[in-house]
Structure formats: structure tokens, C-alpha cells
C-alpha positions as CSV (number, residue, x, y, z in Angstrom):
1,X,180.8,112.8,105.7
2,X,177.2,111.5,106.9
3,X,174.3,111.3,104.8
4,X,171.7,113.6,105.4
5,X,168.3,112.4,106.4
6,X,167.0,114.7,103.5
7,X,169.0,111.9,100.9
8,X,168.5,108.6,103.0
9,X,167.0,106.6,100.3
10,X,163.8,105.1,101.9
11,X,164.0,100.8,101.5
12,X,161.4,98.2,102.5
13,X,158.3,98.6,104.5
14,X,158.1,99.7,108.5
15,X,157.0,97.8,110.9
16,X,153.4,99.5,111.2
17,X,152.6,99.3,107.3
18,X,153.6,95.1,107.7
19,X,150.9,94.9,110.6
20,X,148.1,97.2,108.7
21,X,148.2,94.8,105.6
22,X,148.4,91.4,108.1
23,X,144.8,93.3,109.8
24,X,143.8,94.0,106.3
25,X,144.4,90.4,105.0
26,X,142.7,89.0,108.1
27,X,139.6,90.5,108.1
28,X,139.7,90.0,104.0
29,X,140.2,86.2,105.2
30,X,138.0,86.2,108.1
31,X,134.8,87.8,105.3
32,X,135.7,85.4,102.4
33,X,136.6,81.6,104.5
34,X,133.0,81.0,105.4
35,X,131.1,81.7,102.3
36,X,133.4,79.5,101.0
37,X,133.2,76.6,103.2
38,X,129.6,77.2,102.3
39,X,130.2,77.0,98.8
40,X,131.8,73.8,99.0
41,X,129.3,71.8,101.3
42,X,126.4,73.5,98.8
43,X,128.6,71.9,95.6
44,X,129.2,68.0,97.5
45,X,125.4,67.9,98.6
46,X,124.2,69.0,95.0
47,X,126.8,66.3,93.5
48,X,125.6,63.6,96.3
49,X,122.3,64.5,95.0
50,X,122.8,64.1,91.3
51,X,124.4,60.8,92.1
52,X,121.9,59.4,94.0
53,X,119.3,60.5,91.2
54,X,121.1,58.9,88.8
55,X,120.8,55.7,90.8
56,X,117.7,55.9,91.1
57,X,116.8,55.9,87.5
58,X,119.4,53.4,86.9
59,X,117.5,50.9,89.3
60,X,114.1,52.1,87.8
61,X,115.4,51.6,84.1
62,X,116.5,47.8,85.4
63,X,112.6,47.1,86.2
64,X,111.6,44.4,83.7
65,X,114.2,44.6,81.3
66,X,115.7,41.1,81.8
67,X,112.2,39.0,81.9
68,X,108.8,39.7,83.9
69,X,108.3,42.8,86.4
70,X,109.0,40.8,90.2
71,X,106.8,42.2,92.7
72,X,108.9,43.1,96.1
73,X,111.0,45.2,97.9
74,X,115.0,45.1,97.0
75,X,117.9,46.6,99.1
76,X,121.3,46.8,97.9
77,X,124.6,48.8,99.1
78,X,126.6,50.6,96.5
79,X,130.2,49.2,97.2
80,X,132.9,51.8,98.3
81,X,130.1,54.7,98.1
82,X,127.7,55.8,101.2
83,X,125.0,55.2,98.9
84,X,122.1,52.5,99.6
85,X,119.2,52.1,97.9
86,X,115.6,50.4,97.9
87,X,113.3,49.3,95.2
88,X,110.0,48.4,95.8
89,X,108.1,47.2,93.3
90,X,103.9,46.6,93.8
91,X,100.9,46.5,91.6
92,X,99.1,49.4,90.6
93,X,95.3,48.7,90.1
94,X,94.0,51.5,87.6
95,X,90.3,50.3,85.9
96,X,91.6,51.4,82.1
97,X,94.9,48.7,82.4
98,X,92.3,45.9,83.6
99,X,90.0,46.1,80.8
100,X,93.0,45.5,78.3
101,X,94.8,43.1,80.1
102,X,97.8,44.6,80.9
103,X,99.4,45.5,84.3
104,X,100.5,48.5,85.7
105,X,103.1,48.2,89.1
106,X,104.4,51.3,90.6
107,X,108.2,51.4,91.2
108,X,109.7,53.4,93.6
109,X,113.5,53.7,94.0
110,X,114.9,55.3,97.1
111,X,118.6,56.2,97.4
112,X,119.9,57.5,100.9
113,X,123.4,58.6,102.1
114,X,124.6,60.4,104.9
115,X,125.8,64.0,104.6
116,X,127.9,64.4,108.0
117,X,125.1,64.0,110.6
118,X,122.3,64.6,108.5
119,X,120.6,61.8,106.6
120,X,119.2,62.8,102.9
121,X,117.3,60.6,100.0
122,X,115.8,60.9,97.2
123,X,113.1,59.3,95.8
124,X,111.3,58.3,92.4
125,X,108.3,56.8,91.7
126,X,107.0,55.9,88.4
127,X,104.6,53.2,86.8
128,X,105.7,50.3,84.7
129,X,103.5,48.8,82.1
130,X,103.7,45.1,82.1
131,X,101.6,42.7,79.3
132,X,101.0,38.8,79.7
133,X,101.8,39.0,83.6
């Protein structure tokens, strides 16, 4: 005796229910891929920046710590990084520091690294106070 179609227990999925959810997981896909590839270039040029920030003060915190303030221009290349940096160091003439005898230079550290084709820096500039220079 035959089973009727009425009692043929249904199993697995048809052919056009397999294709709708392969459409439906490709355009999910296709929606969702470049907003994350956004996402992730957004995240390594914020933590490129943060690094090269942190550079920066680092070289600006090194001004003058180890003897007097050396007027000049320094270039260095972080090894194993795509960092490189430039410190330039030059007096600051402000009437107030003259009259007490102390010496103002203006330091600015600049820290570059290439982001694909695009170049980017960032830059800090502050004044150090020097006495008996």
C-alpha cells in the first residue's frame, strides 16, 4: 500500500526556500560589509593617532630633563613602527621671561605615519621654561 500524499511527512527545506535565505543573507551581507570595513579603518586611524600623540608628549616630556634645553631640530624613526618624528626646539622671546632671567623655547614635536596612501601627523607645541641658560 502507498502512502498518501495527505500523510507524506514533509522533511528538509525545497529548493526555492534554500535560494530565498542565500538572497536574504546576501543582501544582509552586501548592507552590513561596508560599514564595517568602515568601522575598522575609523578604529586603526584613531589608534595610529593616539599613538602618535603619545609620542609626541613623550619626546616633549624628554626636553630638558637630562641637562640644559639644546636648541635644534631632531629626527628620529621609531624602529619596527611607521612612525617618525621631529622635534624642533627654538627660543621663545616673551618681554616678562627677559626681565627675570629665565628663558622660554618653544618645542614642537611632530609625529607622521602613513595611513595607506594618505600621509597624517600630528603635532604639539608647547613652551619650556629654562633658568641659568
Amino acid at each position: 500500500m502507498a502512502p498518501s500524499d495527505k500523510n507524506r511527512i514533509r522533511r528538509g527545506f525545497t529548493l526555492i526556500e534554500v535560494l530565498v535565505a542565500f538572497v536574504i543573507l546576501a543582501l544582509f551581507l552586501g548592507a552590513i560589509l561596508p560599514s564595517l570595513s568602515a568601522s575598522l579603518t575609523s578604529t586603526r586611524t584613531g589608534n595610529d593617532t593616539i599613538t602618535a600623540t603619545a609620542y609626541a608628549q613623550s619626546l616633549i616630556a624628554g626636553v630638558g630633563v637630562e641637562g640644559l634645553i639644546t636648541e635644534g631640530e631632531f629626527t628620529a624613526t621609531l624602529e619596527q613602527t611607521r612612525f617618525s618624528s621631529r622635534l624642533t626646539v627654538r627660543p621663545y622671546d616673551a618681554p616678562a621671561a627677559a626681565s627675570t632671567g629665565a628663558r622660554l623655547y618653544q618645542v614642537t614635536a611632530r609625529v607622521g605615519w602613513r595611513d595607506g596612501a594618505r600621509e597624517r601627523m600630528v603635532s604639539l607645541t608647547t613652551l619650556r621654561y629654562a633658568t641659568g641658560q
